[in-house]
N, C-alpha and C positions, 0 to 999 in steps of 0.2 A: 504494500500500500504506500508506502514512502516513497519508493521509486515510482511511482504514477504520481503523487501530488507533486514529487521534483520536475519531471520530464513537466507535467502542467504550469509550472510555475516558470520555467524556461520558456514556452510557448508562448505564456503569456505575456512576457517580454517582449520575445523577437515581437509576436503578433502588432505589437501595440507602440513599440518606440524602432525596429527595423524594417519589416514589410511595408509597402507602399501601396496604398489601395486606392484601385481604378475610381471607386465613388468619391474621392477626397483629391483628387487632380495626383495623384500617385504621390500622397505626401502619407505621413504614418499619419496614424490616431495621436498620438500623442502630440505631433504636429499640430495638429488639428485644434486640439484643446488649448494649447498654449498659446496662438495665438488667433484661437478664433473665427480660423479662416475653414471652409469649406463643408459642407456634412448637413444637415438638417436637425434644428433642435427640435427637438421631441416635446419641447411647454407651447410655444407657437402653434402646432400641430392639435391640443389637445386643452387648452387654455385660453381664453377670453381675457381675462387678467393676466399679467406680466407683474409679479414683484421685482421691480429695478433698482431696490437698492441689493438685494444678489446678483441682478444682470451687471451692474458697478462693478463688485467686488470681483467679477469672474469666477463666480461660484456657480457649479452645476445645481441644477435647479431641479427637484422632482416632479415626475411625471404622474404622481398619483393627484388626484384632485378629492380633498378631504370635502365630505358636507355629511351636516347630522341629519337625525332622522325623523321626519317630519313626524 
């Protein structure tokens, strides 16, 4: 089992700060985040509201949309 969470943990490396991916102009994920550039945010998508003092901060934003129960 340890050697599968290693081998995953590696992957997810390359995956994320070396691979280049055709959806993000062949630039990494990690690329992507850092500077903002390319991908499609998932709160846009699924939110009517924008909290912007996280969109400021450059903080990832969750895609859950909380509401209580009537």
């Amino acid at each position: 089992m340890l050697e599968l969470l290693l081998g995953l943990a590696e992957y997810f490396v390359f995956y994320n700060s070396e691979r280049p991916h055709q959806s993000l102009s062949y630039k990494t994920p990690d690329h992507g985040y850092l500077t903002r550039e390319g991908g499609a945010r998932i709160v846009e998508h699924f939110s009517d509201k924008q909290d912007s003092s996280t969109e400021e901060m450059g903080q990832r934003q969750s895609a859950v949309i909380e509401t209580t129960p009537s």
